[in-house]
C-alpha positions as CSV (number, residue, x, y, z in Angstrom):
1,X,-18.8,-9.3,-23.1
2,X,-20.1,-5.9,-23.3
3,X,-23.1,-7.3,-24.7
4,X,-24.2,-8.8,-21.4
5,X,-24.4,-5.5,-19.8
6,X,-27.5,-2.7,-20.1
7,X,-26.0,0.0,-22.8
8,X,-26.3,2.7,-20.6
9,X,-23.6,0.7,-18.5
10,X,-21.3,0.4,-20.9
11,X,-19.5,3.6,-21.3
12,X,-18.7,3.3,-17.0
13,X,-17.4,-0.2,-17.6
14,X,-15.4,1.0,-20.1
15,X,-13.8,4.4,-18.0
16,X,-13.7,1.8,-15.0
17,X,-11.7,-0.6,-17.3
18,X,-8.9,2.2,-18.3
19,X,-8.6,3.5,-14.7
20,X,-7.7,0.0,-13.1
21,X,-5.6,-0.9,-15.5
22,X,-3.3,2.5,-15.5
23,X,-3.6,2.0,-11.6
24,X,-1.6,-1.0,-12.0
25,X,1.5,1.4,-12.8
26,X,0.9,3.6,-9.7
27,X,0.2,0.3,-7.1
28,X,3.3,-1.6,-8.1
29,X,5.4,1.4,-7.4
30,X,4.2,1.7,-3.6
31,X,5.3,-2.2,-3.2
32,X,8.4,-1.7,-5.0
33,X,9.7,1.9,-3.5
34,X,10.1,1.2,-0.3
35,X,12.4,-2.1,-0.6
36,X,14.0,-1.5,-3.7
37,X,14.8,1.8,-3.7
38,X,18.5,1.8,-4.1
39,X,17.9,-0.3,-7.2
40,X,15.7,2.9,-9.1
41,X,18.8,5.5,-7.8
42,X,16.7,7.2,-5.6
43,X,17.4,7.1,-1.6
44,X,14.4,6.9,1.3
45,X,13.7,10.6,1.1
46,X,12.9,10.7,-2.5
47,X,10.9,7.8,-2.4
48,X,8.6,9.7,-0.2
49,X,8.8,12.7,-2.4
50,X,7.7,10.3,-5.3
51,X,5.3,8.4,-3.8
52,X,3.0,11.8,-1.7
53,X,3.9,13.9,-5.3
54,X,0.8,12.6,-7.5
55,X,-1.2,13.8,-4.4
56,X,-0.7,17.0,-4.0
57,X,-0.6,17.8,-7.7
58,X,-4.2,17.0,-8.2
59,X,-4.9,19.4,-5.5
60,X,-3.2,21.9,-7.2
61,X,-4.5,21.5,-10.9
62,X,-8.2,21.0,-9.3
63,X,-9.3,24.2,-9.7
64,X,-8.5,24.3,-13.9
65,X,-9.4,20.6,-13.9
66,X,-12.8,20.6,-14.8
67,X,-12.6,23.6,-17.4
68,X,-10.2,21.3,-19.2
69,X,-12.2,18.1,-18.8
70,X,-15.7,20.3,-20.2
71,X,-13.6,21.7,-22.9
72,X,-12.7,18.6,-24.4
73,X,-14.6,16.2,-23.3
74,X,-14.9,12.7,-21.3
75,X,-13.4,10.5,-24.2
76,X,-10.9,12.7,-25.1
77,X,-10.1,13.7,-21.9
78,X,-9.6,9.7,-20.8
79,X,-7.2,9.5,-23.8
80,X,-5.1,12.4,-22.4
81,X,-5.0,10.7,-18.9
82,X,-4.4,7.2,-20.7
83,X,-1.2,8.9,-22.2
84,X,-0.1,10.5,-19.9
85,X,-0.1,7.6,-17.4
86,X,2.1,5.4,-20.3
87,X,4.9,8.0,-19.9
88,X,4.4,8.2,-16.4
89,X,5.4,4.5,-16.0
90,X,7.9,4.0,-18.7
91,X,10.3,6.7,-16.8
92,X,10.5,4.2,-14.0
93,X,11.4,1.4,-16.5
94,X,13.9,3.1,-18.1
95,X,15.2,4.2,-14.5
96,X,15.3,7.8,-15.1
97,X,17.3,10.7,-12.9
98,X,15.0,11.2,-9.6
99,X,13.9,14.6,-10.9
100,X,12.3,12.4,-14.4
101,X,10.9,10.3,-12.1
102,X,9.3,13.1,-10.0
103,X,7.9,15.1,-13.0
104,X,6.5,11.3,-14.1
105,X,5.0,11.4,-10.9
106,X,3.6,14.6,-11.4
107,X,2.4,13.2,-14.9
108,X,0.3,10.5,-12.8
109,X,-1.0,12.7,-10.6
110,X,-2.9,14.8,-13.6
111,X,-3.6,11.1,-15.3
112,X,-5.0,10.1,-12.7
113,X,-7.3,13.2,-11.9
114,X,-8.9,13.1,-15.6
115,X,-9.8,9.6,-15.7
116,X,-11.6,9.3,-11.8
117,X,-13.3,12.3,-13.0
118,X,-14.1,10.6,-16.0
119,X,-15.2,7.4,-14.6
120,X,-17.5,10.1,-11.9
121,X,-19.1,11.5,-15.0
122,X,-20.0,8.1,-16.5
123,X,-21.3,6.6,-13.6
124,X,-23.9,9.6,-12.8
125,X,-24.8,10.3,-16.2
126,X,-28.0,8.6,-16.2
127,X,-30.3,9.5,-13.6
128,X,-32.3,6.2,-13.5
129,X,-28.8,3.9,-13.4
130,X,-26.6,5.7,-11.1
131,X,-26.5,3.1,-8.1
132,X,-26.0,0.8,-10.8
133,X,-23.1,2.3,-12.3
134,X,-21.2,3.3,-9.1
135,X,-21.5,0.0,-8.5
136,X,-19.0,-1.0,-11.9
137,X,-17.0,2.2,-11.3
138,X,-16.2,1.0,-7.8
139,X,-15.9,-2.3,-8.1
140,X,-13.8,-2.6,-11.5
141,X,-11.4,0.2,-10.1
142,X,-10.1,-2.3,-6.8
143,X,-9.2,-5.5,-9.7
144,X,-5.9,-3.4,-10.6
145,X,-4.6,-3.1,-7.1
146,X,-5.8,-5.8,-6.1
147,X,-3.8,-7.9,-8.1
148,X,-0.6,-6.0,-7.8
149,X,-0.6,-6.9,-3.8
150,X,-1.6,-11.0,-4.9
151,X,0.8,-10.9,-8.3
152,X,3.8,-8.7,-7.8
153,X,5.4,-10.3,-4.9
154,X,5.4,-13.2,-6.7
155,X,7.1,-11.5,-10.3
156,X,9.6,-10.3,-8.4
157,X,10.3,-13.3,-6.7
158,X,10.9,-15.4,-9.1
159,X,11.1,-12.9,-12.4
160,X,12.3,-9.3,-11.6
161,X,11.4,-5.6,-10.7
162,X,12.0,-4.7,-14.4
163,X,9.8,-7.8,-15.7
164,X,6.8,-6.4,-12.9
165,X,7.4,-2.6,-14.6
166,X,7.3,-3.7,-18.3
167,X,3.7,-5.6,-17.2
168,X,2.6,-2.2,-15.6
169,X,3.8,-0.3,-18.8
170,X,2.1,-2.6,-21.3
171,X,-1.6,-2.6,-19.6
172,X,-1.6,1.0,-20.1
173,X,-0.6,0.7,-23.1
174,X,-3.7,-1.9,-23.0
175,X,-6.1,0.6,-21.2
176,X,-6.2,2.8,-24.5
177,X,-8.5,0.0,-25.7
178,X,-11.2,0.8,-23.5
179,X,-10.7,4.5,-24.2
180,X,-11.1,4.3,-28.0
181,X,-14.4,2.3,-27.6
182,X,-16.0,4.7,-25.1
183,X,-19.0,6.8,-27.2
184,X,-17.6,10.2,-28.6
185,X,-19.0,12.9,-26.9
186,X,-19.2,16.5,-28.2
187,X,-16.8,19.2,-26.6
188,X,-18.4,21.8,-25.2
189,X,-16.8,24.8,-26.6
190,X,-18.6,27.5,-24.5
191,X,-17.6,25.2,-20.9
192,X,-16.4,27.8,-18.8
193,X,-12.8,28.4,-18.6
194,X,-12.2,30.3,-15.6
195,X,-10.9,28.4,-12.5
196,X,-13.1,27.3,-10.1
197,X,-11.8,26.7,-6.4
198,X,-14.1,23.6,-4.9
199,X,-15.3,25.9,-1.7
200,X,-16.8,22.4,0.2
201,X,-20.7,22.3,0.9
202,X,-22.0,19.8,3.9
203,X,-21.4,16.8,2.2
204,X,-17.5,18.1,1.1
205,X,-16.6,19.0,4.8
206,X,-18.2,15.6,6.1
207,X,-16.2,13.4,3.7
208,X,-13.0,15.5,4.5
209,X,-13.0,14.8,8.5
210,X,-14.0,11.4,7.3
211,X,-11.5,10.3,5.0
212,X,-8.9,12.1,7.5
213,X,-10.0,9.7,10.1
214,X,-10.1,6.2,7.9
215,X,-8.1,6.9,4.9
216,X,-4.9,9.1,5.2
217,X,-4.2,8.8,9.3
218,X,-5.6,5.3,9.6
219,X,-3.6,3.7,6.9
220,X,-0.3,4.6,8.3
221,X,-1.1,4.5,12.0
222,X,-2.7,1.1,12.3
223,X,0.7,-1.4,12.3
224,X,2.5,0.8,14.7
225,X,-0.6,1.3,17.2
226,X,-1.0,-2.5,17.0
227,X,2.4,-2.6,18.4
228,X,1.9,-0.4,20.9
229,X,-1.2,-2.6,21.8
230,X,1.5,-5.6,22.5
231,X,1.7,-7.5,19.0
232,X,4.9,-8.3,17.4
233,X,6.2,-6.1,14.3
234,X,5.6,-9.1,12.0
235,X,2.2,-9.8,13.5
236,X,0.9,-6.0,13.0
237,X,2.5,-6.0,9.3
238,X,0.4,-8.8,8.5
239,X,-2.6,-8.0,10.5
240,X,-1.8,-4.4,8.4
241,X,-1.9,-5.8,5.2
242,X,-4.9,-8.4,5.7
243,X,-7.0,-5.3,6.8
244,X,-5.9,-3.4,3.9
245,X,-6.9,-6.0,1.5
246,X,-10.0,-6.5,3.5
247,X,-11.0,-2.9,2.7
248,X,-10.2,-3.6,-1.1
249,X,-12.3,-6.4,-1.4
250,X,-15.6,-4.8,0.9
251,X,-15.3,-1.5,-1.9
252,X,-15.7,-4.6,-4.7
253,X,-18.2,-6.6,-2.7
254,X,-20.3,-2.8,-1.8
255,X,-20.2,-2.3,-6.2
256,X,-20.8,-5.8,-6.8
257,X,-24.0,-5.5,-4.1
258,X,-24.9,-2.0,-6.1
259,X,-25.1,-3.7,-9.6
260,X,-27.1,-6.5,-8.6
261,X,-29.6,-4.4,-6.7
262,X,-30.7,-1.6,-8.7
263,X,-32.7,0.4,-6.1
264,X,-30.8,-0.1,-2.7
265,X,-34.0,-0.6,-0.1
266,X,-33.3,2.9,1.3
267,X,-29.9,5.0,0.4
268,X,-30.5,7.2,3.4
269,X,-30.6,5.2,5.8
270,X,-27.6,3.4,4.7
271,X,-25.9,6.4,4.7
272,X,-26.9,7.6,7.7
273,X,-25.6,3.5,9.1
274,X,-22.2,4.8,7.0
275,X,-21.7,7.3,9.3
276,X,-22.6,5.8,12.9
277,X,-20.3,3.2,11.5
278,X,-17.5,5.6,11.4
279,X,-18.5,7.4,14.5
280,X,-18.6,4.0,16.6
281,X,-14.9,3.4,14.5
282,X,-13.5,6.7,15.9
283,X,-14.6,6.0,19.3
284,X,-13.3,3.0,19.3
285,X,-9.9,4.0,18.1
286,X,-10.1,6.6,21.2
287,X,-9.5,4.1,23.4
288,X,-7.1,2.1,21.6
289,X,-9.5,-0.8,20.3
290,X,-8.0,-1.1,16.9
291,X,-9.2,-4.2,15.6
292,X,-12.6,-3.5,15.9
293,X,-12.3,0.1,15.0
294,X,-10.9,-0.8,11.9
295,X,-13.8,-3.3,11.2
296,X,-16.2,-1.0,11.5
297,X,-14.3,2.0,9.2
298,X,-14.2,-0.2,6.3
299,X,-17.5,-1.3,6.1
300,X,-18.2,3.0,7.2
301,X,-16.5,4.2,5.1
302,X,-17.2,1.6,1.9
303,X,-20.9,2.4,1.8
304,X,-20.0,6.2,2.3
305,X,-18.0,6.5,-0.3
306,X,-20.4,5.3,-2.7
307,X,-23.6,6.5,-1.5
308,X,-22.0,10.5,-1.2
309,X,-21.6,10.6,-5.0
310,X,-25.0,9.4,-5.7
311,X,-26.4,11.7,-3.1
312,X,-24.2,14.8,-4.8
313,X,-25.4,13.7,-8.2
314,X,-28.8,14.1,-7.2
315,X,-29.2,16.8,-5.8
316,X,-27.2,19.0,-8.5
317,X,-29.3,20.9,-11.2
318,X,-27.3,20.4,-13.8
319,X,-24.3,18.7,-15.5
320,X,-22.1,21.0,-14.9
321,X,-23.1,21.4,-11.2
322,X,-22.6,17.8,-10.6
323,X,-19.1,18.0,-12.4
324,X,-18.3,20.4,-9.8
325,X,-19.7,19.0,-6.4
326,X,-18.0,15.4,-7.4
327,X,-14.9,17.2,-9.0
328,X,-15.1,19.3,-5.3
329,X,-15.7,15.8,-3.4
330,X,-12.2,14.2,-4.8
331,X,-10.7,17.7,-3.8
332,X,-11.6,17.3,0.0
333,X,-10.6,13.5,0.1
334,X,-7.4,14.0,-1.8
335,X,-6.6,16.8,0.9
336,X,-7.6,14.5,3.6
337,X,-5.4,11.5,2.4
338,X,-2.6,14.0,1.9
339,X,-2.6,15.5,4.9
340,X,-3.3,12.6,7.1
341,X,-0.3,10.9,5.8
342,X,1.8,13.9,7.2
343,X,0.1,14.4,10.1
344,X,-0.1,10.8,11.1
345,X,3.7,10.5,11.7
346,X,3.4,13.7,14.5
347,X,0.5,12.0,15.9
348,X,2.6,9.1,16.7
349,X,5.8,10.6,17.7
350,X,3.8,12.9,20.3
351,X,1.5,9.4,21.5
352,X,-1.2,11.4,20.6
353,X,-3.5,9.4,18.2
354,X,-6.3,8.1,20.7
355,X,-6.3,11.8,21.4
356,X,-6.7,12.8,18.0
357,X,-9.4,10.4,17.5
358,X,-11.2,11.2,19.8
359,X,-11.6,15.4,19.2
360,X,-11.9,14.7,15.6
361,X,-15.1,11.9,16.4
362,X,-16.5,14.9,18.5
363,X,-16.5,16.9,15.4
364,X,-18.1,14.9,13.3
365,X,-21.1,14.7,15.8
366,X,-20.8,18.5,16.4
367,X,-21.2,18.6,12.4
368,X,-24.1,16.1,12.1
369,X,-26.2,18.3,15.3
370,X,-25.5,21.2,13.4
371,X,-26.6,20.1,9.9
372,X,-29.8,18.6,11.5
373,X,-31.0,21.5,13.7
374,X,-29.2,24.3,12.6
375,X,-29.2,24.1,8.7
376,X,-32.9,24.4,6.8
377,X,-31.5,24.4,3.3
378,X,-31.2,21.4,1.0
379,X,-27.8,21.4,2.2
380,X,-28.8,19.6,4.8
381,X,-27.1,16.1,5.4
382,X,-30.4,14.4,6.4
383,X,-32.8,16.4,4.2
384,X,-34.6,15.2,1.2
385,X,-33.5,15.6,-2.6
386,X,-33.9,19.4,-3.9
């Protein structure tokens, strides 16, 4: 199979192909949690101890996360992750105390860190095929998930949890296939080893507010806002999960788009439709039109989340500076995810989401005015390439 695709694809296909299989074992467990806690030992307050814990690690090992993935390298460093995602999973098989399971979690979080950095590093390694190999990365990474929200219902069903955690245990024991093959890269020795705080540019601050607005509040806000808006609890789960789905398959369908069309007709303007997307999404969620809102973020906040890393790529001098804006991007969105999830539950117990929504849009535009007539540097959003 491998054949069929352009060599300098390869080694992204391959990093893609380890992370969405080890994201199998961190999906099934946000399916699973929730209902069936009382069967893993743990009660409703661990499971969201467990569940935010992978989150907040990688924000704490960020700064020392790219000194260790220099000093050892891509391939090596996607073997660590691969391992350390194995143990992560078969501690919830073996239905471990809840302080295993949280240290597992922890485990995740840092597997998880290396390989998305890894995949990062793969995609924009060649200049000429970047589009291109964001394009695999972010395509490839959705099958896992994807298939846990289509597949597992149905193992447990009819099967059991334990038979829908062995599954999740074995493709990561799968995913160290894909690891071996990727090409061996030499360590760099001489990487530097201090830690490095990601201090966000333009581009870091955008895609924080950003993913604040469409990823970590808007996830957990959107079934009980639908209820608010006069649907039935079983309507807005469904309508809940349909959107979340929908925003799966639009991240394929953007990758799938990106390998077929090697030079998109312009990137900037696309990105620049990316964010009036969002902007029209946070307007619209200011006055309580969620359906559309929601329309409009994921197709937003798809093409920006594939066009930013390009852009970053680009304009860094060299490999080590595009290690550090992309390793600095997932900084600012992991923040944003985590913090949205917390934050969302005050919004809604103070009613005070539209509200929300509708300062943070502000800011965004405040942002964009700013970066267009106040900033001259190439850190301008709009600006060219350095």
């Amino acid at each position: 199979m491998l054949r069929l695709i352009h060599h300098h694809s390869q080694p992204t296909v391959l990093a893609s192909l380890v992370l969405t299989l080890a994201l199998v074992s961190d999906s099934v467990l946000y399916l699973l949690l929730p209902l069936y806690f009382a069967d893993f030992g743990l009660t409703l307050i661990w499971v969201g101890v467990l569940l935010s814990a992978n989150r907040f690690v990688r924000l704490l090992i960020n700064p020392w996360l790219l000194p260790w993935f220099e000093r050892f390298g891509p391939r090596t460093a996607m073997l660590q992750a691969v391992a350390l995602a194995t143990l992560a999973s078969l501690a919830f098989l073996m239905l471990a105390s809840p302080w295993v399971l949280l240290l597992a979690r922890l485990l995740w979080g840092m597997a998880y860190a290396l390989m998305r950095l890894g995949c990062l590093h793969y995609a924009t390694h060649e200049p000429e095929r970047r589009m291109t190999n964001l394009g695999w990365y972010t395509s490839l990474q959705e099958v896992g998930p994807l298939s846990v929200l289509l597949v597992a219902p149905l193992l447990v069903e009819y099967i059991s949890i334990e038979a829908v955690l062995l599954l999740a245990s074995g493709l990561c024991l799968v995913a160290l296939l894909p690891a071996l093959a990727l090409p061996r890269a030499r360590a760099d020795a001489q990487a530097p080893a201090k830690a490095r705080f990601p201090w966000p540019t333009a581009w870091h601050r955008l895609t924080f507010v950003t993913c604040l607005l469409f990823d970590g509040v808007w996830t957990v806000v959107l079934a009980p806002l639908l209820v608010l808006a006069g649907w039935s609890t079983a309507a807005a789960l469904a309508m809940t999960a349909w959107l979340l789905v929908a925003k799966r398959l639009f991240n394929m369908l953007v990758g799938v788009a990106s390998i077929r069309v090697s030079h998109w007709v312009s990137e900037r303007l696309l990105l620049g439709v990316s964010v009036a997307l969002m902007l029209l999404a946070g307007g619209l969620m200011a006055v309580t039109q969620v359906l559309w809102s929601s329309v409009f973020a994921i197709v937003g906040h798809g093409l920006y989340m594939i066009l930013v890393p390009k852009r970053l790529s680009d304009e860094a001098l060299s490999d080590h500076d595009r290690h550090h804006s992309l390793n600095g991007f997932t900084f600012w969105r992991d923040l944003a995810a985590a913090v949205g999830a917390l934050l969302a539950s005050f919004l809604l117990a103070w009613q005070a989401t539209t509200l929300f929504y509708g300062l943070l849009t502000g800011l965004v535009v405040l942002m964009l005015l700013v970066a267009r007539y106040g900033v001259t540097s190439s850190t301008s959003f709009w600006s060219g390439s350095k």
